[in-house]
C-alpha positions as CSV (number, residue, x, y, z in Angstrom):
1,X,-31.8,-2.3,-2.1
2,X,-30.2,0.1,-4.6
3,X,-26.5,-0.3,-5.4
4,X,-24.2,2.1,-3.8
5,X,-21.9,4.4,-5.8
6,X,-18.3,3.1,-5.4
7,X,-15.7,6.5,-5.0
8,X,-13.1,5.4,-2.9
9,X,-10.3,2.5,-4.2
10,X,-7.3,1.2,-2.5
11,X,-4.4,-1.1,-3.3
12,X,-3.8,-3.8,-1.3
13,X,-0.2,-5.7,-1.7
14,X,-0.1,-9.3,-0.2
15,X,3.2,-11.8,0.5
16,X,2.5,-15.1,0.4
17,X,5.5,-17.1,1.5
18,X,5.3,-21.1,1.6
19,X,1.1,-20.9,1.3
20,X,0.8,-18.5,4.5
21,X,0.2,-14.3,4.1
22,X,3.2,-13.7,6.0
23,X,3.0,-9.4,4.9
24,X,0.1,-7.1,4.0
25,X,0.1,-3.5,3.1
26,X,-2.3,-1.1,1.9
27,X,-1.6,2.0,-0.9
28,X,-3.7,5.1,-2.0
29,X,-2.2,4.6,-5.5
30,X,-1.5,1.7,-7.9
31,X,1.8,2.6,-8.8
32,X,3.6,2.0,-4.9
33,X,1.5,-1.0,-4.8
34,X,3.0,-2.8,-7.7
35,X,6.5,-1.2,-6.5
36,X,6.0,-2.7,-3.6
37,X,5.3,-6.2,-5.2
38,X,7.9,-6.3,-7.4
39,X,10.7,-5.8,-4.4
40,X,9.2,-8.5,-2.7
41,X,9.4,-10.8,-5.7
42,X,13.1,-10.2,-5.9
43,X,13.5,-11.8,-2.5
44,X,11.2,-14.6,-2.9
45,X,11.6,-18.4,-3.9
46,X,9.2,-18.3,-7.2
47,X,8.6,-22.2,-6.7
48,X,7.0,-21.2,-3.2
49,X,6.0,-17.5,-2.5
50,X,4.0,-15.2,-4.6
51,X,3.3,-10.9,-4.3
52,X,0.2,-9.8,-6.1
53,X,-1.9,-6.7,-5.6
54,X,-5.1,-6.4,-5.3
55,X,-7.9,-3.4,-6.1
56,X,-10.6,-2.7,-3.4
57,X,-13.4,-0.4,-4.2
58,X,-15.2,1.3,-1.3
59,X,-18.9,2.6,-1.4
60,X,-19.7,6.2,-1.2
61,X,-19.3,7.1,2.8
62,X,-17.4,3.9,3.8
63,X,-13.5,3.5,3.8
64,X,-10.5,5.2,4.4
């Protein structure tokens, strides 16, 4: 099967409080992701709850 051309990203942000994704949202750019990530950190416990962000690539024809 040939490999599909990848056109389309996303940026996911994730909250992860006490082990459990508690919040979930989904960006067109990086930038608002990693806003978004670094607000949630200020409310966090550091010891117990992490934010990160993650990139998701698309294939040609699939996505949003």
């Amino acid at each position: 099967m040939a490999k599909q051309g990848f056109n389309k990203t996303i940026w996911v942000s994730v909250l992860v409080q006490s082990g459990i994704p508690v919040e979930v949202k989904a960006f067109r750019e990086s930038r608002p992701a990693q806003a978004q990530r670094k607000l949630w950190l200020k409310e966090t416990r550091p010891e117990y709850d992490e934010a990160a962000v993650f990139e998701v690539d698309f294939p040609s024809g699939v996505g949003p």
